[in-house]
MIPA-74497 format. One record per residue (C-alpha): residue number from 1; residue in one letter; y negated, z, x negated. Coordinates in steps of 0.02 Angstrom, whole numbers, plus 50000, padded with zeros to 5 digits. Each point is the difference from the previous one (the first is absolute). Layout:
BEGIN
> k,r,c2,c3,c1
> NUM,A,Y,Z,X .
...
***
This chain:
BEGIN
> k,r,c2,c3,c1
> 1,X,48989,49951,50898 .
> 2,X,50051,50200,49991 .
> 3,X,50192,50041,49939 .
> 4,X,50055,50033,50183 .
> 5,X,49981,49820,50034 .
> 6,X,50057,49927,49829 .
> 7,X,50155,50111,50038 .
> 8,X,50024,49943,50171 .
> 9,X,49983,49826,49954 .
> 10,X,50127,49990,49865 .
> 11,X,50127,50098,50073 .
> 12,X,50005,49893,50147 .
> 13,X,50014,49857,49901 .
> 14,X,50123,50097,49910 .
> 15,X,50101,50032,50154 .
> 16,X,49997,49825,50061 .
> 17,X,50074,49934,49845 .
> 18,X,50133,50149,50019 .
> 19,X,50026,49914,50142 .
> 20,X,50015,49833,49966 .
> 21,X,50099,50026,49828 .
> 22,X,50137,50107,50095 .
> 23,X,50030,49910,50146 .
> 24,X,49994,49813,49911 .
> 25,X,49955,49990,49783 .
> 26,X,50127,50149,49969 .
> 27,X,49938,50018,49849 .
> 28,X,49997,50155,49892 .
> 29,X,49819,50093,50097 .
> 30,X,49891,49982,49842 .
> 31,X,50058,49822,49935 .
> 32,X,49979,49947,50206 .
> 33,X,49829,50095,50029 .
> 34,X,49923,49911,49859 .
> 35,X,50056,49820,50023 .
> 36,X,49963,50003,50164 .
> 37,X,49804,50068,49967 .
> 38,X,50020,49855,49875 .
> 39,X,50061,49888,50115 .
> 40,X,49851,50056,50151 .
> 41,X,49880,50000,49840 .
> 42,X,50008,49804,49963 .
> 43,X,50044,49949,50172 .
> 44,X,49805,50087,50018 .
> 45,X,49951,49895,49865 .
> 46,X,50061,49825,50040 .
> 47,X,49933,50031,50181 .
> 48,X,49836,50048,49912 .
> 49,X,50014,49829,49922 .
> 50,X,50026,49902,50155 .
> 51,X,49873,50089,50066 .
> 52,X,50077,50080,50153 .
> 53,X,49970,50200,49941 .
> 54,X,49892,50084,49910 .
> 55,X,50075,50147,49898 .
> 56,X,49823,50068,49935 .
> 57,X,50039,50157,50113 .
> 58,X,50166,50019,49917 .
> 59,X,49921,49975,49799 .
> 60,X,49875,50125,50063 .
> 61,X,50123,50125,50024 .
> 62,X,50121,49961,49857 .
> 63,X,49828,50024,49903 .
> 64,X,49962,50173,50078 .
> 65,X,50175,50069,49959 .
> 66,X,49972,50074,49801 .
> 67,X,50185,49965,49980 .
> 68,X,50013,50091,49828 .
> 69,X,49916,50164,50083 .
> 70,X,50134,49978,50151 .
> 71,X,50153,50002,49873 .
> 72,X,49931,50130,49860 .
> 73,X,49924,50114,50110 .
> 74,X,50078,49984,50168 .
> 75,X,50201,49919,49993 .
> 76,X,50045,50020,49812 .
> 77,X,50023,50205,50007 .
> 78,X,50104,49986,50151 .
> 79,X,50111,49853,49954 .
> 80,X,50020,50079,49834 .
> 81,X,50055,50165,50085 .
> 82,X,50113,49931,50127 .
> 83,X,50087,49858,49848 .
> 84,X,50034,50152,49906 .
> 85,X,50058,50146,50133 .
> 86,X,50147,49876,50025 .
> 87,X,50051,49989,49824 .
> 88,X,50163,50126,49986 .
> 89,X,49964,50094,49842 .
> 90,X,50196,49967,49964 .
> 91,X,49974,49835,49997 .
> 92,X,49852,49994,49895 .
> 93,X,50082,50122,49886 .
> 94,X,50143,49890,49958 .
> 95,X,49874,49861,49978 .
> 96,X,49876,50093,49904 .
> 97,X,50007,49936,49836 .
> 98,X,49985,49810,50035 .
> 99,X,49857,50028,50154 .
> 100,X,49895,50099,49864 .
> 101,X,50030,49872,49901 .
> 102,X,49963,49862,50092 .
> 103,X,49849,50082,50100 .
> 104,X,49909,50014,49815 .
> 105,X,50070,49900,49866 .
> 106,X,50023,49870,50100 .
> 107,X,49806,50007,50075 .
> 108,X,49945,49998,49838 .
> 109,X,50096,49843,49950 .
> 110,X,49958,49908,50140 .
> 111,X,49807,50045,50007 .
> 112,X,49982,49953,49824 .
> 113,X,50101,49847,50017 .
> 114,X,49920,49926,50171 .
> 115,X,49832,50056,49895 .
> 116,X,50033,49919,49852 .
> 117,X,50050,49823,50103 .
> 118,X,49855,50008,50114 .
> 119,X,49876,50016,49857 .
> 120,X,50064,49830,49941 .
> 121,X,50012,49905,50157 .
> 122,X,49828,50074,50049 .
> 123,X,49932,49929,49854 .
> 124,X,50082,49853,49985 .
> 125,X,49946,49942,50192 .
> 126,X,49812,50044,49935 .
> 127,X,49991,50200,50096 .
> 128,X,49912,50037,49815 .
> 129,X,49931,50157,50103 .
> 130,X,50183,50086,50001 .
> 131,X,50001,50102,49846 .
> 132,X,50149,50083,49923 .
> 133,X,49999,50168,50086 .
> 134,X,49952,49915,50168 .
> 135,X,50160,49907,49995 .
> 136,X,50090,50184,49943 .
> 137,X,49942,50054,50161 .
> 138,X,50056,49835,50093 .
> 139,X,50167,50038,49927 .
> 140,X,49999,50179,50050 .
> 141,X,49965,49945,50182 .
> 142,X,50116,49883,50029 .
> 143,X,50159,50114,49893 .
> 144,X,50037,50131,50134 .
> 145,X,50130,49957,50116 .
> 146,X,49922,50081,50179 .
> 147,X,50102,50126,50086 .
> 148,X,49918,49962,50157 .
> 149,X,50071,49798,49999 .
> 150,X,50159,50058,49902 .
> 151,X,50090,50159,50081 .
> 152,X,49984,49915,50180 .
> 153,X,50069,49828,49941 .
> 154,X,50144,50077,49908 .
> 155,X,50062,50151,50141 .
> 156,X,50034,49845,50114 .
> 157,X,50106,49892,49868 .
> 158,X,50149,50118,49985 .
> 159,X,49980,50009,49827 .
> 160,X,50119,50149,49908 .
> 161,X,49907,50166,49979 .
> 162,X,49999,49964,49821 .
> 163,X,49923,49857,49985 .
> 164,X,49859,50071,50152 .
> 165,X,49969,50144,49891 .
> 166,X,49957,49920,49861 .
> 167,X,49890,49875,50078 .
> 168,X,49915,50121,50122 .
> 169,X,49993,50141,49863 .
> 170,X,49909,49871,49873 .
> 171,X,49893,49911,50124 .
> 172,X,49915,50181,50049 .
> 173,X,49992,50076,49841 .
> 174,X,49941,49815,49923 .
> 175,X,49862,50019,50128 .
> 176,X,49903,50149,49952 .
> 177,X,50050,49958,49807 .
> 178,X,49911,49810,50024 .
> 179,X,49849,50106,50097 .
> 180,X,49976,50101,49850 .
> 181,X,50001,49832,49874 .
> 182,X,49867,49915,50106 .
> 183,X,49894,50154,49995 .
> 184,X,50019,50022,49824 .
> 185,X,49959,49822,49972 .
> 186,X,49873,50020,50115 .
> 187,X,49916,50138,49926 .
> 188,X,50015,49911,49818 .
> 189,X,49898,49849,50088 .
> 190,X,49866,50084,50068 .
> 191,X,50004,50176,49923 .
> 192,X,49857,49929,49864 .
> 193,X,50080,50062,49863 .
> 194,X,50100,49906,49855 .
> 195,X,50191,50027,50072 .
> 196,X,50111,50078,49885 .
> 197,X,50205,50017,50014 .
> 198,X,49988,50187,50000 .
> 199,X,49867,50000,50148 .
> 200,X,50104,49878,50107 .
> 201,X,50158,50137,49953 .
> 202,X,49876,50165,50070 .
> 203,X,49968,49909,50143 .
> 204,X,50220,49939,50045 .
> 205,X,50011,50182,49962 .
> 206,X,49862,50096,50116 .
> 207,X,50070,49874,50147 .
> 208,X,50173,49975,50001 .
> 209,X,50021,50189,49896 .
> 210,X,49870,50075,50136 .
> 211,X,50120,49889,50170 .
> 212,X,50153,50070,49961 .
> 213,X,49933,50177,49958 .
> 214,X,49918,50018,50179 .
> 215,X,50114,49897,50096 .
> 216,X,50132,50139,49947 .
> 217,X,49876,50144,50027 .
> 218,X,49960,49931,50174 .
> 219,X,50218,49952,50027 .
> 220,X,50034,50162,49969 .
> 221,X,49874,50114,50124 .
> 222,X,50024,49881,50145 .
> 223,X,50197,50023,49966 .
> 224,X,49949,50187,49993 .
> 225,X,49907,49989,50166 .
> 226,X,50133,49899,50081 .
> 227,X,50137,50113,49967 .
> 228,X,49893,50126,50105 .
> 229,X,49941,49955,50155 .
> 230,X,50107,49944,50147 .
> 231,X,49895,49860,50092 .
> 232,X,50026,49821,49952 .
> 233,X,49831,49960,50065 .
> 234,X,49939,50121,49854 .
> 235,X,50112,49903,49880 .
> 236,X,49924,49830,50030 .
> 237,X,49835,50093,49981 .
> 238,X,50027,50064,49841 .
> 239,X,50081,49823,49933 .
> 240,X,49848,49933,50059 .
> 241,X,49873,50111,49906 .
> 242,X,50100,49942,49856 .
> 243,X,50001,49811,50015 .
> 244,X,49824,50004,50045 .
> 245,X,49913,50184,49929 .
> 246,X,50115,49974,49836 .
> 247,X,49934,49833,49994 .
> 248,X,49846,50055,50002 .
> 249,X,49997,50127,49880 .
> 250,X,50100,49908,49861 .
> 251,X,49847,49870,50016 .
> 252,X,49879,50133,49971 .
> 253,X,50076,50065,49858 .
> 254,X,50017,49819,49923 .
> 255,X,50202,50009,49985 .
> 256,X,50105,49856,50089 .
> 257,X,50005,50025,50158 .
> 258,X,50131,49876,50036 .
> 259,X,50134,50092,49878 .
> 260,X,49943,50135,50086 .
> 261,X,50061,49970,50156 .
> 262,X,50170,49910,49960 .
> 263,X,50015,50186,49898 .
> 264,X,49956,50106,50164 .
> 265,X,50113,49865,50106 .
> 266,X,50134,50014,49907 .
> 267,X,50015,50190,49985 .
> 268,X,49960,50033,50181 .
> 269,X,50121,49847,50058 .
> 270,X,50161,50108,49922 .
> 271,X,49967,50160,50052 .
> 272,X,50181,50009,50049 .
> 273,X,50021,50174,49922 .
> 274,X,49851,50100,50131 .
> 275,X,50034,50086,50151 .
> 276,X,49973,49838,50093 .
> 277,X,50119,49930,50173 .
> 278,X,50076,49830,50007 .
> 279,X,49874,49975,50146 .
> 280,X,49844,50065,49914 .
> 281,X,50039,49855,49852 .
> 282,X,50040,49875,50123 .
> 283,X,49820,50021,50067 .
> 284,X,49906,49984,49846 .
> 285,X,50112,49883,49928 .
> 286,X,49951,49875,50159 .
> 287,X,49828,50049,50018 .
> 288,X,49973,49923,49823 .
> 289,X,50116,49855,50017 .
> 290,X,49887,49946,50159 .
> 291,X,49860,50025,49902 .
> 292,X,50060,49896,49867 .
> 293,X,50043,49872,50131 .
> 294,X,49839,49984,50069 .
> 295,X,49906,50002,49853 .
> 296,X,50082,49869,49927 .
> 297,X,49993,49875,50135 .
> 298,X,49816,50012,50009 .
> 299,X,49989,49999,49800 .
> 300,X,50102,49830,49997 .
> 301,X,49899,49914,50157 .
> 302,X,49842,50055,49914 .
> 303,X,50082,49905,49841 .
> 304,X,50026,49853,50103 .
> 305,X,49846,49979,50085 .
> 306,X,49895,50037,49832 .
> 307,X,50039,49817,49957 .
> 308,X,49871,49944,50124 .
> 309,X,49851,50092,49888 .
> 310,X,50061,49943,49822 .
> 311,X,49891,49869,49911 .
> 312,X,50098,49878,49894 .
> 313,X,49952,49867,49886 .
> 314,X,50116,49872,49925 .
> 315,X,49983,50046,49813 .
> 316,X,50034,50200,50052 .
> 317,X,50129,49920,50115 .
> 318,X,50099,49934,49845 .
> 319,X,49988,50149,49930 .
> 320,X,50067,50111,50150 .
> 321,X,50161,49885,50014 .
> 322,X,50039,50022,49811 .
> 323,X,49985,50174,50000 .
> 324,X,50155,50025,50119 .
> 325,X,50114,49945,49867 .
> 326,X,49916,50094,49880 .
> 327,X,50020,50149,50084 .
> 328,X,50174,49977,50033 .
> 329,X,50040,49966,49802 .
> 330,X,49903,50151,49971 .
> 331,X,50107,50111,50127 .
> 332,X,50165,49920,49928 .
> 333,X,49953,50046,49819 .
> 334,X,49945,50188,50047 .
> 335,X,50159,50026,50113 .
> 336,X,50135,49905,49856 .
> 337,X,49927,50079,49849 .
> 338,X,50008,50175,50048 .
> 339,X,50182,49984,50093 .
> 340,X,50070,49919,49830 .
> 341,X,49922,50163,49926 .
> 342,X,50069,50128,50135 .
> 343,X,50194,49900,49984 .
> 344,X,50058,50121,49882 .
> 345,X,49942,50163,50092 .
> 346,X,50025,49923,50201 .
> 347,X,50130,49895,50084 .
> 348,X,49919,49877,50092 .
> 349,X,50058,49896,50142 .
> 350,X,50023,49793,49961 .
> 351,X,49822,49901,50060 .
> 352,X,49902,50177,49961 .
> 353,X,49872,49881,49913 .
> 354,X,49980,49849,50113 .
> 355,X,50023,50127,50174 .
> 356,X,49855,50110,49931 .
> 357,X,49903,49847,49945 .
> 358,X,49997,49924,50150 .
> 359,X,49964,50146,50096 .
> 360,X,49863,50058,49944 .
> 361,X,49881,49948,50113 .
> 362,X,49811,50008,49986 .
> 363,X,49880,50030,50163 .
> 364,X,49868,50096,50049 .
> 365,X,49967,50116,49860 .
> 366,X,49979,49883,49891 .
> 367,X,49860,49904,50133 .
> 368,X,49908,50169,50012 .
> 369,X,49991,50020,49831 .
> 370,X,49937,49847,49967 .
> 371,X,49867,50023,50161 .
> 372,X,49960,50173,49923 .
> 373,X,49911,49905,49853 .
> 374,X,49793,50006,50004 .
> 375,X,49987,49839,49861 .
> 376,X,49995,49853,50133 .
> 377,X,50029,49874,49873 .
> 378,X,50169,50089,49950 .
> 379,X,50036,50025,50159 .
> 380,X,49974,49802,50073 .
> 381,X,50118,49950,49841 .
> 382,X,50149,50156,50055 .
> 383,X,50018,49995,50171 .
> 384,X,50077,49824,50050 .
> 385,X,50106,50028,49830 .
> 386,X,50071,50189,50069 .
> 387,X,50000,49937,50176 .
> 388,X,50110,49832,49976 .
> 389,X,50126,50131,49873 .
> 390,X,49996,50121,50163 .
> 391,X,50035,49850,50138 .
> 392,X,50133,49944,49884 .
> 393,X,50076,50150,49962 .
> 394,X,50000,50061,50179 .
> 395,X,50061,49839,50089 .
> 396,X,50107,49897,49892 .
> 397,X,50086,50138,49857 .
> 398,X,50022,50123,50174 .
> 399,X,50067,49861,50120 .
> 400,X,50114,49946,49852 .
> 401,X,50053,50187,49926 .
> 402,X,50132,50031,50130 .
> 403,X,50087,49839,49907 .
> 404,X,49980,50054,49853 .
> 405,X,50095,50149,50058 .
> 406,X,50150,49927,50052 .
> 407,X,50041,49868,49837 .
> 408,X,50014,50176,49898 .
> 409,X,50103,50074,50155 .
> 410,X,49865,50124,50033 .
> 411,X,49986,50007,50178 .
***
């Protein structure tokens, strides 16, 4: 099956659910799109198990789609892009002290902690195979809070800008920062040679260091270019070339690639200061909200429906359901250490802690990342564990978030 058809297939099933979640579920798109491929995905299965269909066509093409490719090299650049040419640099200004924070303290704490606890529980339910840095890099998967589940959740819930800054500033930024842990990790694992502290610090360097030096160099010409042509069909070209060609080239030059787009978004989303009409903005500004749109309702039936092709036994089982409250102590304790720390120098609002906990949610980055791994044995242990935290994260902390909202008078 070519990528015309894959395409064509999932954005019809994509539209469908559109469909059927606007006119009936009403539920925010992504949280609706991926319970009901959820819902269609063990309705297959129980049928299957009566007997009356056989979904061996579908599992073939779940199989054929290389879901980590699709979302590292084909949806992540754009989503990242589009996330961060939203962001008002204002906004993120006035917020920049506890996003930084939060994007890489806060990473930190969380990868080591969700490490640290996985190493035990995997030993203790007999996964002997799950060394210590293994479980470092199942913590750095599951830390980062994804843009792509987060900033479309939390536009619809009428949260105040400050409180959408900070979690849509943190979740982008604590993207491309978690990236950079799990390929440092990575690189420790399989790089052959004994790893050292001051190796694993050269390599946090070259890629975040390396993101946010070329996602400014590339910002600032395409802000250049902008300013100078008149066309806004040449605008969306040149935003293009970046979200894709900038992609592209930050890869080659082993930087991050994710900072480097939420860098290049952010500076060529507030370009308020160029030679630039109302009009002109208005275009871009739409073009890349559609494609954020679409994108993400194919990402989060894709999600859905990749439930149908994950193999489960009961021991790893166990092990998946325990990890959802261990991921949500570990995102409470790297959110409530580094606010207590920030009190003195930032006034934050009341429920700070418990709104940012809870909304954090985890979704298909973290499932790519964990696809992207070549050890099967790893990989067999990590996925049901990152994809019950995602399912979780997605459907029950973003149906409930809007509540959460409204006891601290936040909507």
């Amino acid at each position: 099956m070519d990528l015309f058809e894959i395409s064509g297939i999932l954005l019809t099933a994509a539209a469908f659910g559109s469909y059927i979640n606007d006119r009936w579920v009403k539920l925010p798109s992504s949280i609706g799109l991926m319970l009901l491929a959820m819902g269609a995905g063990f309705a297959g299965l129980a049928l299957e198990a009566m007997g009356l269909i056989d979904i061996a066509p579908i599992d073939a093409f779940l199989h054929g789609i290389n879901f980590s490719e699709t979302v590292f090299h084909g949806m992540l650049s754009f989503l990242l892009f589009a996330g961060a040419s939203q962001i008002e640099m204002g906004d993120l200004k006035s917020a920049q002290l506890p996003v930084a924070i939060t994007a890489t303290i806060s990473t930190l704490i969380s990868t080591i902690v969700i490490g640290s606890i996985f190493y035990l529980l995997a030993q203790f339910a007999g996964f002997s195979q799950v060394s210590f840095l293994y479980a470092m890099l199942f913590g750095a998967i599951v830390s980062p809070t994804d843009p792509i589940a987060v900033i479309g959740i939390i536009k619809k819930m009428g949260a105040p800008k400050a409180i959408e800054t900070k979690i849509a500033g943190e979740s982008l930024f604590n993207d491309g920062v978690a990236i950079v842990f799990y390929l440092t990790i990575l690189e420790l694992i399989t790089g052959g040679s004994e790893p050292t502290l001051l190796k694993a610090v050269e390599l946090l360097v070259q890629e975040a260091g390396g993101g946010l030096l070329i996602g400014w160099v590339l910002g600032w010409f395409a802000r250049k270019m902008l300013a100078k042509v008149e066309a806004y069909q040449a605008e969306l070209l040149i935003t293009l070339a970046v979200a894709s060609g900038g992609y592209l080239l930050a890869e080659k030059l082993h930087v991050s690639a994710p900072i480097s787009m939420v860098v290049a978004g952010i500076l060529i989303g507030n370009r308020r200061g160029d030679a630039l009409s109302a009009k002109k903005r208005e275009h871009i500004d739409s073009f890349w909200e559609l494609v954020d749109e679409i994108l993400n309702a194919v990402l989060f039936m894709l999600i859905g429906l990749e439930m149908m092709v994950i193999s489960i036994d009961k021991a790893t089982a166990v092990m998946a359901v325990l990890c959802v409250p261990i991921a949500l102590f570990a995102r409470f304790l790297s959110i409530a250490v580094p606010v207590q720390m920030m009190r003195p120098f930032y006034a934050f609002q009341r429920g700070t802690t418990a709104i940012m906990t809870w909304g954090g949610l985890r979704g298909a980055l973290s499932i790519a990342m964990v696809l992207a791994l070549r050890e099967e044995g790893m990989k067999s242990i990590f996925l049901p564990c990152v994809y019950f935290i995602a399912v979780f994260s997605i459907a029950v902390q973003g149906l409930t978030f809007s509540r959460l909202l409204k006891k601290f008078g936040m909507t």
